[in-house]
PDB file of N, CA, C and O in Angstrom:
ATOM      1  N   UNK A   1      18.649  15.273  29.504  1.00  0.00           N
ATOM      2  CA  UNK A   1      18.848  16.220  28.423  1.00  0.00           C
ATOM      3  C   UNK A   1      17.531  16.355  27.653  1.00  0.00           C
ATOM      4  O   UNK A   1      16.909  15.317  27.425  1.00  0.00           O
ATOM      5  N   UNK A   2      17.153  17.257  27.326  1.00  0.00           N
ATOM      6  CA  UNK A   2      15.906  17.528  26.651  1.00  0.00           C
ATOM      7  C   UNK A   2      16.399  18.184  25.194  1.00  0.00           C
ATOM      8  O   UNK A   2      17.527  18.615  24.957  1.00  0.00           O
ATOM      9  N   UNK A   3      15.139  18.145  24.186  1.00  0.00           N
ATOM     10  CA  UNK A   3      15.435  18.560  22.879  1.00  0.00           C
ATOM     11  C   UNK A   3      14.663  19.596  22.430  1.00  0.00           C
ATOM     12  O   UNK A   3      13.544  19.091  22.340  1.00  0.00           O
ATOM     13  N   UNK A   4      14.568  20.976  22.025  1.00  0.00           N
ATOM     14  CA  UNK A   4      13.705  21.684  21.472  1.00  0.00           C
ATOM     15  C   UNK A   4      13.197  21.580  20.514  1.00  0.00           C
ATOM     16  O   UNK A   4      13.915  20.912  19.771  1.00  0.00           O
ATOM     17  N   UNK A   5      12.113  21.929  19.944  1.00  0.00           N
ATOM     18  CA  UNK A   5      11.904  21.885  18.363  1.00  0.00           C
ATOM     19  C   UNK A   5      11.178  22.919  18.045  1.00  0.00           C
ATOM     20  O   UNK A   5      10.407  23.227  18.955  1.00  0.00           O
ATOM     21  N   UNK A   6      11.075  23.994  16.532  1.00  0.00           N
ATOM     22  CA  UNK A   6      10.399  25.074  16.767  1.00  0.00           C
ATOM     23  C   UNK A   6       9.666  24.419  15.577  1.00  0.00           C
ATOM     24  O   UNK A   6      10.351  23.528  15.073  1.00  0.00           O
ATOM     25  N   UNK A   7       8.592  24.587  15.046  1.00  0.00           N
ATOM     26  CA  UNK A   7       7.276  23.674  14.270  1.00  0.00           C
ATOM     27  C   UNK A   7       7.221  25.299  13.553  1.00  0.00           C
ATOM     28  O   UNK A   7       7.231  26.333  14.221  1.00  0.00           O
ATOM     29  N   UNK A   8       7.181  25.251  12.505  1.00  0.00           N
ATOM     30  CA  UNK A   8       6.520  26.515  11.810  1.00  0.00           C
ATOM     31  C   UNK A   8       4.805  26.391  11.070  1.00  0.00           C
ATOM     32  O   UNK A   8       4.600  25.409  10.356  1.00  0.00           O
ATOM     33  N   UNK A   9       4.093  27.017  11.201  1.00  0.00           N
ATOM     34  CA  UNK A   9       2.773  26.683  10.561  1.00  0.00           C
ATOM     35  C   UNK A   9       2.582  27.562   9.577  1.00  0.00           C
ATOM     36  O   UNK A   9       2.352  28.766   9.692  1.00  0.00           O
ATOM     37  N   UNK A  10       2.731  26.644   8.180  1.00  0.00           N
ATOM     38  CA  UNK A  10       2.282  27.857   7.511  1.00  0.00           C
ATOM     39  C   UNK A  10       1.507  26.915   6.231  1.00  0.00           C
ATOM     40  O   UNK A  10       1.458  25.688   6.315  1.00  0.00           O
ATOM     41  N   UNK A  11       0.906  27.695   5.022  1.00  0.00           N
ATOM     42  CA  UNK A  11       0.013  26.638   3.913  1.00  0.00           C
ATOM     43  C   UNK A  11       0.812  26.095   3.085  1.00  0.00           C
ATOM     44  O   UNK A  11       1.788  26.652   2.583  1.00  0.00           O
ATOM     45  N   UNK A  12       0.496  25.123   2.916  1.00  0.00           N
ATOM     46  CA  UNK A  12       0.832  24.392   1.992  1.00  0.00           C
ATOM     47  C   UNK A  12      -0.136  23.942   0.858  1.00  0.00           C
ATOM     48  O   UNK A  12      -1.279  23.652   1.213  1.00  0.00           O
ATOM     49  N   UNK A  13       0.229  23.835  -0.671  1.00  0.00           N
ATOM     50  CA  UNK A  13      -0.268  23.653  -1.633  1.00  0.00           C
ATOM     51  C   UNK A  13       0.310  22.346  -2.416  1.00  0.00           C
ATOM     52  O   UNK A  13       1.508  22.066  -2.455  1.00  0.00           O
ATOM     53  N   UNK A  14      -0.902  21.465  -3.135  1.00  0.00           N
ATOM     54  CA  UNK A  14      -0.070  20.145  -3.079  1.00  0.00           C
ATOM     55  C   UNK A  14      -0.773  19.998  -4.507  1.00  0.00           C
ATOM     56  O   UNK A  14      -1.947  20.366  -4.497  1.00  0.00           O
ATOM     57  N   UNK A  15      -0.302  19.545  -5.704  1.00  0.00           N
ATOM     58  CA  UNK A  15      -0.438  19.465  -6.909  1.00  0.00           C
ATOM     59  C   UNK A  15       0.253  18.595  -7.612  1.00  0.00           C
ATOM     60  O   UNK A  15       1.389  18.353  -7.204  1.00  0.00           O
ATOM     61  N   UNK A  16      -0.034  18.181  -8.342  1.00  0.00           N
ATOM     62  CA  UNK A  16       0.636  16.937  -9.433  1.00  0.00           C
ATOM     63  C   UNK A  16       2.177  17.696  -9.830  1.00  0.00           C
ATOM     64  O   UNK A  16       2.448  18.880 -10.030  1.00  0.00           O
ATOM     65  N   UNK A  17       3.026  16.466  -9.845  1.00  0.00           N
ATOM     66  CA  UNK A  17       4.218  17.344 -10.678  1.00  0.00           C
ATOM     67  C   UNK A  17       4.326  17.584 -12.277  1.00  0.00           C
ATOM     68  O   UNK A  17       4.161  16.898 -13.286  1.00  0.00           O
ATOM     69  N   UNK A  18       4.693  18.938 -11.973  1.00  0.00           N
ATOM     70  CA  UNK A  18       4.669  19.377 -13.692  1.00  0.00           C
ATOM     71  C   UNK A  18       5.862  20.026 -14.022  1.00  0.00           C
ATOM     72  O   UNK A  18       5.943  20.992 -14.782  1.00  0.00           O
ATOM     73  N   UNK A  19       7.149  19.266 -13.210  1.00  0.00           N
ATOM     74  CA  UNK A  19       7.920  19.935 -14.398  1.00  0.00           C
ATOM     75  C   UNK A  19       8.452  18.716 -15.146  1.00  0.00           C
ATOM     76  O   UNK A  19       8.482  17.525 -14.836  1.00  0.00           O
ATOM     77  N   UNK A  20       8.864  19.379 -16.227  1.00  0.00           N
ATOM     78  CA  UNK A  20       9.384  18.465 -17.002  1.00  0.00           C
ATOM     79  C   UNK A  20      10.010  16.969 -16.703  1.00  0.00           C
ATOM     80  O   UNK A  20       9.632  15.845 -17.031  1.00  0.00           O
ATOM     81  N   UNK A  21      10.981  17.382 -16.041  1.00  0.00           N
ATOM     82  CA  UNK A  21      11.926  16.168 -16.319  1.00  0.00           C
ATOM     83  C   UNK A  21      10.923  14.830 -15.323  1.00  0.00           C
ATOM     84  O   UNK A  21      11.122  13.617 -15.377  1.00  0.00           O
ATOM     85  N   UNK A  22      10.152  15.357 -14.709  1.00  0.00           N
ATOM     86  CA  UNK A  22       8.765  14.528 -13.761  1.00  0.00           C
ATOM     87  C   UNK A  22       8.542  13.365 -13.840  1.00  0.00           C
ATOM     88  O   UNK A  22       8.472  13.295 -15.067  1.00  0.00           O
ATOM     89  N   UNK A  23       8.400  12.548 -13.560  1.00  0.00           N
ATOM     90  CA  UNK A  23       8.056  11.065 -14.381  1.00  0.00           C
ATOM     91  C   UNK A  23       7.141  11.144 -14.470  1.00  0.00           C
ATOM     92  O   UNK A  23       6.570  11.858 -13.645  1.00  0.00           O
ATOM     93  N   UNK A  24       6.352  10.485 -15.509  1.00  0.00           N
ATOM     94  CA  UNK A  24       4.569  10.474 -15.640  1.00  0.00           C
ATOM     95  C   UNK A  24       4.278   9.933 -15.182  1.00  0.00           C
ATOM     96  O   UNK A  24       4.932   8.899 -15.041  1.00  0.00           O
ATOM     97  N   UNK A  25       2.720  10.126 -14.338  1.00  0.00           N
ATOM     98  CA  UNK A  25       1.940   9.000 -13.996  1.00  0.00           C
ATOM     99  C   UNK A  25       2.019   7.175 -14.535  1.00  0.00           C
ATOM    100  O   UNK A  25       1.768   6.879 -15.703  1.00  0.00           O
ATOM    101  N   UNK A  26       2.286   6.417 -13.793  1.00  0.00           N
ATOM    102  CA  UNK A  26       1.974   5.159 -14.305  1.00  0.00           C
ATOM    103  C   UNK A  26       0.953   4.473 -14.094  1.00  0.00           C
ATOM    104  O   UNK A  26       0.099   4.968 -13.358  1.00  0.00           O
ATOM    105  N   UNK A  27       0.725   3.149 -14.659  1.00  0.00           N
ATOM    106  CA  UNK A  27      -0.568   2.359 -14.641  1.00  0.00           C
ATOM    107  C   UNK A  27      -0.120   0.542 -14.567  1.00  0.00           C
ATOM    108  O   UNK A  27       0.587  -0.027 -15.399  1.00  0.00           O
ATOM    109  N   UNK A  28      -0.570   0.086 -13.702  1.00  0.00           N
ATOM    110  CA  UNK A  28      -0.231  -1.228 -13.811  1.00  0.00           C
ATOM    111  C   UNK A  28      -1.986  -1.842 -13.353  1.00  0.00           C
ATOM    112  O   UNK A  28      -2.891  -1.258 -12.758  1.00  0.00           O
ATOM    113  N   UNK A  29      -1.912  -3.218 -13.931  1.00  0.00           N
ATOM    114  CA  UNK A  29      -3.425  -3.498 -14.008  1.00  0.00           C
ATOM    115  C   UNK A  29      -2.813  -5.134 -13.058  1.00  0.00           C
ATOM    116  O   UNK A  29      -1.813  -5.745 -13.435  1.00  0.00           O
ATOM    117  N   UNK A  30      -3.703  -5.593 -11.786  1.00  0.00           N
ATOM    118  CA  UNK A  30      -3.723  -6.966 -11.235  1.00  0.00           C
ATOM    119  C   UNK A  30      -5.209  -7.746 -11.484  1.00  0.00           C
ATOM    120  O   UNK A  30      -6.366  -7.347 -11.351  1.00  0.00           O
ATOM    121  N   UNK A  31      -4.515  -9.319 -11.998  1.00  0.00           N
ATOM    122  CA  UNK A  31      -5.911  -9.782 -11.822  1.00  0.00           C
ATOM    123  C   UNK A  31      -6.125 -10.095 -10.480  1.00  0.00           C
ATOM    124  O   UNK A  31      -5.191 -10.550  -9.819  1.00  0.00           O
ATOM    125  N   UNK A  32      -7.498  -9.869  -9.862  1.00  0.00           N
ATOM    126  CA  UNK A  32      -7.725 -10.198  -8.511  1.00  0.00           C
ATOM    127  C   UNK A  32      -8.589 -11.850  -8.265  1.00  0.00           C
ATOM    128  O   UNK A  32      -9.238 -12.206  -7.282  1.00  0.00           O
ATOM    129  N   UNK A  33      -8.261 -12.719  -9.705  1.00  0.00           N
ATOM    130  CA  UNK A  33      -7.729 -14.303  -9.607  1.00  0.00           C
ATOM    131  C   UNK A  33      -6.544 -14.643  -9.198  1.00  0.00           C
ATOM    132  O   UNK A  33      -6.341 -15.034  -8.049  1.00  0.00           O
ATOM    133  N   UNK A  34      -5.773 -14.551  -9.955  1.00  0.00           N
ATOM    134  CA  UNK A  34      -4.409 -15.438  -9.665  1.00  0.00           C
ATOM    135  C   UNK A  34      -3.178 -14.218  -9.466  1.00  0.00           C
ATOM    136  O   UNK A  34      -1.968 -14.393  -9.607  1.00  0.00           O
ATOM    137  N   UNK A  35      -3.871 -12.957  -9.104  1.00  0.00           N
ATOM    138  CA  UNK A  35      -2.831 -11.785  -9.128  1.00  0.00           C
ATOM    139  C   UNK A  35      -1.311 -11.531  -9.407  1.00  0.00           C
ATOM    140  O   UNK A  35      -0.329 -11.162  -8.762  1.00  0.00           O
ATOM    141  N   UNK A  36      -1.760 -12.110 -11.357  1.00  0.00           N
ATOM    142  CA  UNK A  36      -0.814 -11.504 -12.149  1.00  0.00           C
ATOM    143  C   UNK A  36      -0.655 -10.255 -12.506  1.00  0.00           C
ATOM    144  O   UNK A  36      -1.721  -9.642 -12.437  1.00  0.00           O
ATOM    145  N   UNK A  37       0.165  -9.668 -12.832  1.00  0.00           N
ATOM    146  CA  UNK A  37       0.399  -8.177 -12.979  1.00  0.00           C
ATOM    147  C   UNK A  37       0.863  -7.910 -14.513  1.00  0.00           C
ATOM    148  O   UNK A  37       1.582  -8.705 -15.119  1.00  0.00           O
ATOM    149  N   UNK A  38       0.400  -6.777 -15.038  1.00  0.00           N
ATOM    150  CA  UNK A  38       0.407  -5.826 -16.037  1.00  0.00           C
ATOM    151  C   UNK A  38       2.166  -5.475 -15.380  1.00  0.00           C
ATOM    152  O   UNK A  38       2.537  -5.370 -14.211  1.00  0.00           O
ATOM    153  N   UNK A  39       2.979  -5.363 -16.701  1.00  0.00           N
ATOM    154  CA  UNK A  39       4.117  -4.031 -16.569  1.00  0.00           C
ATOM    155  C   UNK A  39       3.674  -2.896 -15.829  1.00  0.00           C
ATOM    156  O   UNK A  39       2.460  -2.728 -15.713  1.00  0.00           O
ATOM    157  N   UNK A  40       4.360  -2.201 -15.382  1.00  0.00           N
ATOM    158  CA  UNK A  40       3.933  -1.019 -15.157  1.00  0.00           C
ATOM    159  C   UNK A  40       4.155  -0.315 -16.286  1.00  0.00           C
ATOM    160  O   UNK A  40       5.123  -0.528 -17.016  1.00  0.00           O
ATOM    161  N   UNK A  41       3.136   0.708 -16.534  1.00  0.00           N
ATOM    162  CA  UNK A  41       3.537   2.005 -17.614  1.00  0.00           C
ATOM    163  C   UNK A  41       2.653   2.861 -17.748  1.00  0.00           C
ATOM    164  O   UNK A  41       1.473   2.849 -17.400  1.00  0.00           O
ATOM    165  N   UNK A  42       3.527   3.951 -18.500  1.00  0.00           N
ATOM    166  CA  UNK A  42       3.070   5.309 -18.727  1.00  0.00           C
ATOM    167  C   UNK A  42       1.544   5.701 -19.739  1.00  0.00           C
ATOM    168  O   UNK A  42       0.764   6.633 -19.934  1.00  0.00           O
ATOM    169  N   UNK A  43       1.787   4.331 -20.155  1.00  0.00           N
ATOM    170  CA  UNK A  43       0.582   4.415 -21.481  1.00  0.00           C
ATOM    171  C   UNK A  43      -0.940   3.278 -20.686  1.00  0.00           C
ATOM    172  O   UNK A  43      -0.829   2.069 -20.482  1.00  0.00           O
ATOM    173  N   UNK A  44      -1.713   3.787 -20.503  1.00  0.00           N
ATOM    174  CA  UNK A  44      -3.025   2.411 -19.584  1.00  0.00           C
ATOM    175  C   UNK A  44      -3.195   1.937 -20.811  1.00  0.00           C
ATOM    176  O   UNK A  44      -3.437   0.734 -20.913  1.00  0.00           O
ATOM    177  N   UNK A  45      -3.125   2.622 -21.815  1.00  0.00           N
ATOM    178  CA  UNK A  45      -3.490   1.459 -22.691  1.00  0.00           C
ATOM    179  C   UNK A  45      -3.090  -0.143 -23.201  1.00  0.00           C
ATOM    180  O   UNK A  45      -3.672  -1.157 -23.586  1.00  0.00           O
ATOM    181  N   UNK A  46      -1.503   0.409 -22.898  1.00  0.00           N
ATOM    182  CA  UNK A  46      -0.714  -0.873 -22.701  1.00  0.00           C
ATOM    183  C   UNK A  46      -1.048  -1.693 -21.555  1.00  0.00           C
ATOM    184  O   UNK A  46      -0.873  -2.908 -21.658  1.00  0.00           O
ATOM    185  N   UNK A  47      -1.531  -1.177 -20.408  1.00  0.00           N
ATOM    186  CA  UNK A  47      -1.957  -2.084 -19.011  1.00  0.00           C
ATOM    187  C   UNK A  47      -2.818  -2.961 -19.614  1.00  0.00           C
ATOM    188  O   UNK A  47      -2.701  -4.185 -19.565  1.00  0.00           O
ATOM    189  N   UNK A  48      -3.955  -2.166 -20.362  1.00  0.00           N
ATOM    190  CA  UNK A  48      -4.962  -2.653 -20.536  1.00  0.00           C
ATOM    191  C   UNK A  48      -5.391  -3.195 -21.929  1.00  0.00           C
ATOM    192  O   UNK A  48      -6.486  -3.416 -22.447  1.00  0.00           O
ATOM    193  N   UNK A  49      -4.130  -3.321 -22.323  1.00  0.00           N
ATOM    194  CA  UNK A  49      -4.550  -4.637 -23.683  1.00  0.00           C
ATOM    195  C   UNK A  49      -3.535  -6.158 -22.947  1.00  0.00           C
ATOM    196  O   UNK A  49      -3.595  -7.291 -23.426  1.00  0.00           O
ATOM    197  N   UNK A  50      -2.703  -5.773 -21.762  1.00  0.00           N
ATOM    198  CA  UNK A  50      -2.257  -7.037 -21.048  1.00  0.00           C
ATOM    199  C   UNK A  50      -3.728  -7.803 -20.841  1.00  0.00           C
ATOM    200  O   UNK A  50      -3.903  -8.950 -21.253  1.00  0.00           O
ATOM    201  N   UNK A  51      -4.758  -7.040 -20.159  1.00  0.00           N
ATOM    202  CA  UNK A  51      -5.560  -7.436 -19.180  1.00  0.00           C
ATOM    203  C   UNK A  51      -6.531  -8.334 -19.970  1.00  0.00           C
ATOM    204  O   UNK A  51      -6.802  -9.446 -19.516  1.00  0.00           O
ATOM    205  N   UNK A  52      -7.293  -7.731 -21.615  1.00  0.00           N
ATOM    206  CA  UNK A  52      -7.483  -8.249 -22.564  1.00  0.00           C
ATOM    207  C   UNK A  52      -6.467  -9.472 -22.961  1.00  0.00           C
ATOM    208  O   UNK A  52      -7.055 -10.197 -23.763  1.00  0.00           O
ATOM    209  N   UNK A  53      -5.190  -9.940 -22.691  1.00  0.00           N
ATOM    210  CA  UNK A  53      -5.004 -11.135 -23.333  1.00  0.00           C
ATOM    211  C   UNK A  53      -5.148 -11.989 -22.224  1.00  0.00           C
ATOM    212  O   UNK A  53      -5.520 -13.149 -22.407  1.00  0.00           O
ATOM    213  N   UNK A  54      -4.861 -11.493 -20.914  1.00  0.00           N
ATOM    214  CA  UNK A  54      -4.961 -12.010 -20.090  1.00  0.00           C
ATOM    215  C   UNK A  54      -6.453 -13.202 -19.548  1.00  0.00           C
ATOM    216  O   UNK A  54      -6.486 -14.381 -19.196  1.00  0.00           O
ATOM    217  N   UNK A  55      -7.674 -11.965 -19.756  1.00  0.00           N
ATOM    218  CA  UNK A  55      -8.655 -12.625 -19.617  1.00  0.00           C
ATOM    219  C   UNK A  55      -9.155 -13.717 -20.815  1.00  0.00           C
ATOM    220  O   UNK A  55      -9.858 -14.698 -20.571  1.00  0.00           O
ATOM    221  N   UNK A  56      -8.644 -13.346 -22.170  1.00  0.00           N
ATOM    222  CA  UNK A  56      -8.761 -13.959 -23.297  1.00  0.00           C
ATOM    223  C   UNK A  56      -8.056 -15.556 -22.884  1.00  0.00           C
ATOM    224  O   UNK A  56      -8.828 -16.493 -23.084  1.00  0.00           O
ATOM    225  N   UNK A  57      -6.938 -15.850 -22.441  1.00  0.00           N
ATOM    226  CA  UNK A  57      -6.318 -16.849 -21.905  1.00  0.00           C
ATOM    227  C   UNK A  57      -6.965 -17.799 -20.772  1.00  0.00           C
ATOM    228  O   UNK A  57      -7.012 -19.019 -20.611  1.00  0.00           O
ATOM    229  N   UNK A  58      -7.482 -16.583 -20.002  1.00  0.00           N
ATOM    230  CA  UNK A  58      -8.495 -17.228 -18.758  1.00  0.00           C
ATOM    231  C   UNK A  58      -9.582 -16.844 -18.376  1.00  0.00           C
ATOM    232  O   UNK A  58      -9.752 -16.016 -17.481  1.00  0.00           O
ATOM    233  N   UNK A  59     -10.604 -17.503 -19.131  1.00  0.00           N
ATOM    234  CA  UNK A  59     -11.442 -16.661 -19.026  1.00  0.00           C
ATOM    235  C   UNK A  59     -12.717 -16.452 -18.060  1.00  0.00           C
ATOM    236  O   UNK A  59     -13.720 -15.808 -18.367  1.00  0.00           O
ATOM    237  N   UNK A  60     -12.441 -17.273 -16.540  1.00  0.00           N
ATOM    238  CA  UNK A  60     -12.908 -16.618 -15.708  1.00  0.00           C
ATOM    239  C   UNK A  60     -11.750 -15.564 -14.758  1.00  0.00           C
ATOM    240  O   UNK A  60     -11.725 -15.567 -13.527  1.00  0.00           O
ATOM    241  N   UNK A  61     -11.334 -15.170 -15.158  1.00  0.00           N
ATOM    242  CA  UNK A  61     -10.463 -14.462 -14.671  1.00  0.00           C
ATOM    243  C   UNK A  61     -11.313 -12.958 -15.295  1.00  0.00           C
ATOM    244  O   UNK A  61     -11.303 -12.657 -16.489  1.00  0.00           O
ATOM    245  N   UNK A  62     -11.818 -12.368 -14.517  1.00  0.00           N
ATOM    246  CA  UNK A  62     -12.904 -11.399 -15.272  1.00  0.00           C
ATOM    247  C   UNK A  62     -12.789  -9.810 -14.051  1.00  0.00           C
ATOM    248  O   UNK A  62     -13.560  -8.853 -14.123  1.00  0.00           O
ATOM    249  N   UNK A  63     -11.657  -9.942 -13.055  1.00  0.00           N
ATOM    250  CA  UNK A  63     -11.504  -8.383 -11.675  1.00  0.00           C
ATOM    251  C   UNK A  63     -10.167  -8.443 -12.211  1.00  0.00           C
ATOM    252  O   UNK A  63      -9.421  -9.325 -12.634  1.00  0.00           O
ATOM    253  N   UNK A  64     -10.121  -6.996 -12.016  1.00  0.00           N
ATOM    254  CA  UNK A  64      -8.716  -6.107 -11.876  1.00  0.00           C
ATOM    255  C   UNK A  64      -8.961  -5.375 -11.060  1.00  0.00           C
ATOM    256  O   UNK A  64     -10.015  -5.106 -10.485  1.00  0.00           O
ATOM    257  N   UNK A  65      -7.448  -4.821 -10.930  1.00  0.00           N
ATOM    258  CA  UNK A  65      -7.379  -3.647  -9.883  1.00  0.00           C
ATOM    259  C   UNK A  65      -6.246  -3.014 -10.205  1.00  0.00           C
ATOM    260  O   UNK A  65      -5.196  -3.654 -10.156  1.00  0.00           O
ATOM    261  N   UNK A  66      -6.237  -1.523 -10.626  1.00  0.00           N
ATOM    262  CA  UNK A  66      -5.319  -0.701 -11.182  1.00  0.00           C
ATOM    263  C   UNK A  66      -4.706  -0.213  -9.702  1.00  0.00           C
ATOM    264  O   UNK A  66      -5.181  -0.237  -8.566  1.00  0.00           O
ATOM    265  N   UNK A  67      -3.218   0.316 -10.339  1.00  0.00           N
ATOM    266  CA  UNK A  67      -2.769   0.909  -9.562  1.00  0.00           C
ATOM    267  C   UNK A  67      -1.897   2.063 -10.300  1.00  0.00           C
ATOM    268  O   UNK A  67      -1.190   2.209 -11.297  1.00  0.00           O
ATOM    269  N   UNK A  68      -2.283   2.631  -9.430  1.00  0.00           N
ATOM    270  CA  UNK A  68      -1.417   3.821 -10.318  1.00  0.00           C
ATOM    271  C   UNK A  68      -0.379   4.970  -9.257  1.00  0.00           C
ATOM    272  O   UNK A  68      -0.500   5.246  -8.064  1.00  0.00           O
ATOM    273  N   UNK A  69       0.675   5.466 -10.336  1.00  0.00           N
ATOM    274  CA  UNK A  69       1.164   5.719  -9.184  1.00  0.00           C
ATOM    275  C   UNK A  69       1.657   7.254  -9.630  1.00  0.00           C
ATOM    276  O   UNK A  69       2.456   7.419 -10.551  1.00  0.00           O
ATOM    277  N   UNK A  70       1.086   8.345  -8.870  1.00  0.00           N
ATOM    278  CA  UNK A  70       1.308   9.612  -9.547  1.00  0.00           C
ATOM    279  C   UNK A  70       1.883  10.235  -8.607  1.00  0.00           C
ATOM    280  O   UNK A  70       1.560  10.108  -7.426  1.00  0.00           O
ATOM    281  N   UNK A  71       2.985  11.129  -9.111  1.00  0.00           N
ATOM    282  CA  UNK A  71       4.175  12.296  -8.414  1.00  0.00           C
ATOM    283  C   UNK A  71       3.397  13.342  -8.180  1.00  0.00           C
ATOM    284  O   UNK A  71       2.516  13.784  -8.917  1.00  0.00           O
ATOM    285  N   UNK A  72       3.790  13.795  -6.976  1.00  0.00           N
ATOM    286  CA  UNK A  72       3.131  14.961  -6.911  1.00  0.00           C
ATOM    287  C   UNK A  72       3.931  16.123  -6.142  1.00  0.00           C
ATOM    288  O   UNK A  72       4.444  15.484  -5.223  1.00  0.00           O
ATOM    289  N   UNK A  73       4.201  17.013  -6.037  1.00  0.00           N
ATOM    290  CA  UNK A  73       4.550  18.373  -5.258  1.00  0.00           C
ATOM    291  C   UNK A  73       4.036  19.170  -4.452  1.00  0.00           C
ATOM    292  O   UNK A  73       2.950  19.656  -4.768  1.00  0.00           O
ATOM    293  N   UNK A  74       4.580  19.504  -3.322  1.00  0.00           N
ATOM    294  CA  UNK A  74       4.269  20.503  -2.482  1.00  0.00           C
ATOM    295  C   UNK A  74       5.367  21.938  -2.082  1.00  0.00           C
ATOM    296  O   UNK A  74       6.536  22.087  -1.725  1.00  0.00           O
ATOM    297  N   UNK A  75       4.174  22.821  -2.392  1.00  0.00           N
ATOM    298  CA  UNK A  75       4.507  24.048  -2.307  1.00  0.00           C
ATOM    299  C   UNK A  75       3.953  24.626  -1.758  1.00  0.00           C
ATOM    300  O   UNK A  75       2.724  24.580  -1.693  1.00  0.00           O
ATOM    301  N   UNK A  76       5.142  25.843  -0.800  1.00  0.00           N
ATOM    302  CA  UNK A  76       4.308  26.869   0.543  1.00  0.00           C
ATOM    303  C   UNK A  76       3.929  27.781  -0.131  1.00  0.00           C
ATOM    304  O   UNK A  76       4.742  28.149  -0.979  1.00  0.00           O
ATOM    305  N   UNK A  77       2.404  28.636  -0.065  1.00  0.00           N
ATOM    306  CA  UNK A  77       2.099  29.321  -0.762  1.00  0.00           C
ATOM    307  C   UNK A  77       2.459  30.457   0.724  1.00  0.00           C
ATOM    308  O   UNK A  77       2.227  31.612   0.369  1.00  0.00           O
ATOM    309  N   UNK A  78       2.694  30.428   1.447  1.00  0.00           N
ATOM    310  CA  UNK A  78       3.007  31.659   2.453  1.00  0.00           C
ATOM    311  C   UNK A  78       4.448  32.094   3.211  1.00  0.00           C
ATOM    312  O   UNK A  78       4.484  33.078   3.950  1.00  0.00           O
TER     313      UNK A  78
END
């Protein structure tokens, strides 16, 4: 038995999501010592006053590594 498939080609347009109800971008901060983690959240600033007590506590603990995690949409423009 065999299966067909018909593939359509057409453009696609790919952009951050903007509608409302969207979740916002988030931000979570790792130390790349003992890779503790920041909350995740909407505000980096909050990542990044974790990261400040964090290193304040340990203070060779001095790499991060953000991650962030942003929604995005795709739409056929044809």
């Amino acid at each position: 038995m065999s299966t067909r498939s018909v593939i359509r080609f057409a453009d696609w347009k790919m952009s951050p999501e903007a509608a409302a109800e969207a979740p916002k971008m988030v931000h979570e901060l790792q130390c790349t010592t003992c890779c503790a983690t920041s909350a995740p959240h909407e505000d980096f600033e909050i990542a990044r006053d974790w990261a400040f007590q964090h290193v304040g506590r340990n203070p060779s603990h001095q790499g991060y590594r953000e991650t962030v995690t942003r929604f995005w949409r795709m739409t056929l423009t044809s």
